[in-house]
C-alpha positions, 0 to 999 in steps of 0.5 A, a space after each residue: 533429585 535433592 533439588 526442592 526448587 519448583 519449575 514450570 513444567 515447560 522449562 527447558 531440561 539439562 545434564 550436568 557433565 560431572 555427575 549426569 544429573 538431569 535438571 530443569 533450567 531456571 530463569 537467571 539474572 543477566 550474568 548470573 550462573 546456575 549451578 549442579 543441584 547434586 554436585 554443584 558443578 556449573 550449569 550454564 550461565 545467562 549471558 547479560 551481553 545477548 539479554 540487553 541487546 535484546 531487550 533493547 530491541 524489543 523496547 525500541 520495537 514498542 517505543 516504535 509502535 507507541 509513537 506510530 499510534 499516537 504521533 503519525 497522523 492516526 493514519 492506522 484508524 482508515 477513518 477518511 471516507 468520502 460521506 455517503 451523502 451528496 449536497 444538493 446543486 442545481 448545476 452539477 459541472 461536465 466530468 470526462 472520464 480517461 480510461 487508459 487500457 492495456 490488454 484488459 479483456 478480462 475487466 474492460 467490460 465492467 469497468 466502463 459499463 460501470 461509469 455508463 451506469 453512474 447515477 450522475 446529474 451532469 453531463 458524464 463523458 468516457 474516453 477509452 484509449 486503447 494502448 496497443 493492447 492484443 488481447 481485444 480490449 478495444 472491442 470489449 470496450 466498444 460493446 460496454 460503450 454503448 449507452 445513453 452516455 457519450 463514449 469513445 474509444 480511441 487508439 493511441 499512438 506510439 509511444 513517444 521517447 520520454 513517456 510513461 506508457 500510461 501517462 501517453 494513454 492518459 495525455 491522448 485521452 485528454 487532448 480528445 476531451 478538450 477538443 471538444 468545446 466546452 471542454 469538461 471541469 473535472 477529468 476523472 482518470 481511472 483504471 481499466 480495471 476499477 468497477 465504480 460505485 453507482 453514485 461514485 463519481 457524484 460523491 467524488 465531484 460533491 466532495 471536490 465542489 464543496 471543499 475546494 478541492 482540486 484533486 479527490 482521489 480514492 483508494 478503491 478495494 481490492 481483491 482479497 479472495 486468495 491467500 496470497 491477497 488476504 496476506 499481502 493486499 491489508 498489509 500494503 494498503 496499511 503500509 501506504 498509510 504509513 507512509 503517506 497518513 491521509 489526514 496529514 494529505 488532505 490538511 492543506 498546510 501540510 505538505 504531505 502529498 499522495 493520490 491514489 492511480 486507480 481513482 482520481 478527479 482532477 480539476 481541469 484548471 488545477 491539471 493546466 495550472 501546473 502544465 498539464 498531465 505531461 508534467 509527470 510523463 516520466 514518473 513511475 509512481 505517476 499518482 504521488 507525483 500528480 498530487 505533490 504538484 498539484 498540492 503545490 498551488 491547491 487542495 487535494 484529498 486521498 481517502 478509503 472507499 468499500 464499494 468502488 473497487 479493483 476487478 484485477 486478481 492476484 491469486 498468486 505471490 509471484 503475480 504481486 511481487 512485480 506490483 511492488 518491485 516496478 516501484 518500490 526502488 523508485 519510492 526510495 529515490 533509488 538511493 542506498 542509505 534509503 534501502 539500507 534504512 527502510 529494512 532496518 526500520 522494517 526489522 525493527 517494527 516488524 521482525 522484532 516483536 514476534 521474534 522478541 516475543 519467541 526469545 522471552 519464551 523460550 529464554 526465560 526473559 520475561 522483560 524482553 518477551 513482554 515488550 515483544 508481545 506488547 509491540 506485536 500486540 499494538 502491531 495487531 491493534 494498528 492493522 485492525 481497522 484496515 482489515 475490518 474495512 476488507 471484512 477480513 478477521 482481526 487474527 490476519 493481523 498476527 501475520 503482519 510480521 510475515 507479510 512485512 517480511 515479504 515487502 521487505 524482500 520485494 523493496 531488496 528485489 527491486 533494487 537488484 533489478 535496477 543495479 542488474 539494469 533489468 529495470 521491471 517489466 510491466 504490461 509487455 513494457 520494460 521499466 529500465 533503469 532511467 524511467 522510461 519505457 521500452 515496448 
């Protein structure tokens, strides 16, 4: 080989087809033609066309990221936390907890023995509502109920057309704390399968006294044990972030408003004040609704915790995939130019860095390879605090793209089902296409 010119030695190879020289290639200018070192025949050519549409996605993948780090809120920091500390009161105000449960065996015990525990100073009351389960539940609840706390458990009645099963559960578990006299100044509405912190319910009622809040809602921990966790549970919760930047939910000029189903102390005057909990009887993604009404008339606050937390496992993709796809579709509104825009922006944000970032490699592109490698980089400085709040090493965050990737697929799957009229099927229950439940 006549040809002087130094390479990487990773450079891709080619043949000439004249004279059979076999070379090196060599990065190019857009437009501009290589050419045989021997014969001079041409070579290839660098399409400018295919390198400026690349480039320009990759550079809008970075503008994209440098405006979610400086401009949504710092919603990436996962900075709000309820302090650790509590004030000191002479009267702390009655709380009844709701637990609605369907087939909950497995977590029951532990969540409910968990409130019976709490180191509360006021009066702590447990309402279990037992939603026709079949797996013994009631009875593992009644053997955790027991204790120096008054507790109940309650089975609910059928479900009404028009009702989301939960929120009939909820509704019960509520008409049974007010027919007491005097009813309780907070409802704490839980989940079956959430394991609270010996002081949570403390922490939550001193923040929701000393602020004037009228719902303090906590985003507890869950699993990460498997893969599929590990892949999948920081992504959603940075995701729900995102969407919903916590500072910008608790600024009460603000619109924005979000809560969290697992963990929620609501204000008995805030939850009659917007007619009760049947305002969002028919809402899927019931959390969210709660807040936005009651952040129409008052002050909430969403923050993160790292000691209550969700006993429920996902060991596999396939038992969180319907997680997302019950509400994914709903979130949008059920609206097509929604869906069409949400994968878009998740190709761009997501897809664009790591695949911008393989083109530059393997193209010899180094524009488009760096701002790839820089958006993937601010990708990785974003998720990091979440997935330090879940003592997960900072590298799970070069697999965000992946499980982006994954949302993106569960957000499409959601829309099929409610086009196909399969709605989703949660709990025994089917979701259709309306709202409602079926049993």
């Amino acid at each position: 080989m006549n040809d002087q010119t130094s390479y990487p030695p990773s450079a891709p190879i080619i043949a000439c087809e004249e004279c059979g020289l076999i070379q090196r290639m060599r990065a190019l200018r857009p437009g501009a033609s290589a050419h045989c070192a021997r014969c001079g025949a041409p070579l290839y050519r660098e399409r400018k066309d295919s390198v400026d549409r690349v480039l320009t996605l990759t550079l809008a993948a970075l503008i994209a990221w440098i405006l979610l780090l400086t401009w949504r809120g710092g919603f990436w920091r996962a900075d709000q936390r309820l302090s650790r500390s509590t004030s000191a009161r002479s009267r702390w105000p009655d709380v009844t907890a709701i637990i609605p449960a369907r087939d909950e065996a497995e977590t029951i015990e532990r969540a409910v023995a968990s409130l019976m525990q709490q180191e509360y100073p006021g009066k702590l009351r447990i309402v279990v509502v037992d939603d026709a389960s079949g797996d013994g539940t009631a009875a593992r609840a009644r053997t955790a109920a027991s204790g120096e706390r008054p507790a109940a458990v309650m089975e609910s009645k059928p479900l009404p057309p028009g009702w989301v099963g939960k929120i009939w559960a909820v509704a019960q578990g509520i008409d049974r704390a007010e027919a007491r006299s005097p009813g309780p100044t907070y409802f704490l509405l839980t989940d079956a399968d959430v394991e609270h912190a010996p002081n949570n319910v403390r922490r939550l009622v001193d923040k929701a006294e000393s602020e004037g809040r009228d719902l303090v809602s906590l985003m507890v921990i869950l699993n990460t044990q498997s893969f599929w966790e590990r892949l999948l549970v920081p992504a959603f919760v940075f995701f729900f972030q995102k969407l919903y930047p916590f500072r910008w939910v608790n600024h009460p000029l603000r619109s924005e408003a979000a809560a969290a189903g697992g963990c929620m102390l609501v204000r008995r005057r805030a939850l009659d004040a917007i007619g009760g909990i049947a305002a969002v009887r028919d809402e899927l993604i019931d959390d969210c609704a709660l807040a936005a009404r009651i952040k129409r008339q008052g002050s909430i606050w969403l923050g993160l915790t790292d000691d209550t937390r969700s006993l429920r496992v996902y060991d596999r993709l396939g038992g969180l995939w319907p997680v997302v796809t019950r509400t994914a579709f709903t979130q949008l509104e059920k609206s097509v130019p929604g869906l069409v825009a949400t994968v878009l922006a998740m190709v761009l944000v997501y897809l664009v860095p790591p695949l911008g970032t393989g083109y530059g490699l393997l193209a010899l592109q180094p524009l488009a390879g760096g701002a790839g490698v820089a958006a993937w980089a601010m990708m990785i400085v974003a998720i990091r605090p979440t997935l330090s709040l879940y003592r997960l090493p900072w590298w799970w965050g070069v697999l965000l793209p992946f499980a982006a990737f994954l949302f993106t697929l569960m957000t499409i799957d959601s829309a099929r089902l409610h086009w196909q009229g399969q709605g989703s099927t949660w709990k025994g229950r089917r979701y259709g296409c309306a709202g409602s439940e079926s049993p």
